[in-house]
Residue, then its C-alpha position, 0 to 999 in steps of 0.5 A: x079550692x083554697x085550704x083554711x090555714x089553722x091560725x091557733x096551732x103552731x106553725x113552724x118557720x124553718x129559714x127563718x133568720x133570713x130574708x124570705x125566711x123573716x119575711x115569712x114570719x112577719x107576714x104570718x103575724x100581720x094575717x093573725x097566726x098565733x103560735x109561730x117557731x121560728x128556726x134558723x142554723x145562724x146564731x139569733x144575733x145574726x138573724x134579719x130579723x126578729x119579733x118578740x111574741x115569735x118562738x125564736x130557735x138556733x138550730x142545726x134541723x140535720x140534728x134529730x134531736x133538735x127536731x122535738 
């Protein structure tokens, strides 16, 4: 049986100035996801792509204290 996904809670895109990663993050806004972080290690004007109303973050996930 398939899981409802929680559109109003965040959802978090780790990859995300890739392209799987960007693409991800796009198709989760197209189906209505309202609150999405998007993180990547690559500086933001590296990044595939961006979108305005999306939570875009530089960093290293290997730092904890990036993580909260």
């Amino acid at each position: 049986m398939p899981t409802q996904l929680d559109k109003e809670g965040l959802t978090v895109v780790t990859g995300a100035g890739g392209f799987i990663g960007g693409h991800l993050v796009a198709e989760l806004r197209h189906r209505g996801f309202k609150k999405i972080r998007a993180v990547d290690i690559k500086p933001l004007d590296g990044w595939y792509q961006r979108f305005p109303d999306v939570e875009n973050h530089q960093h290293n996930l290997k730092d904890l204290s990036a993580c909260y």
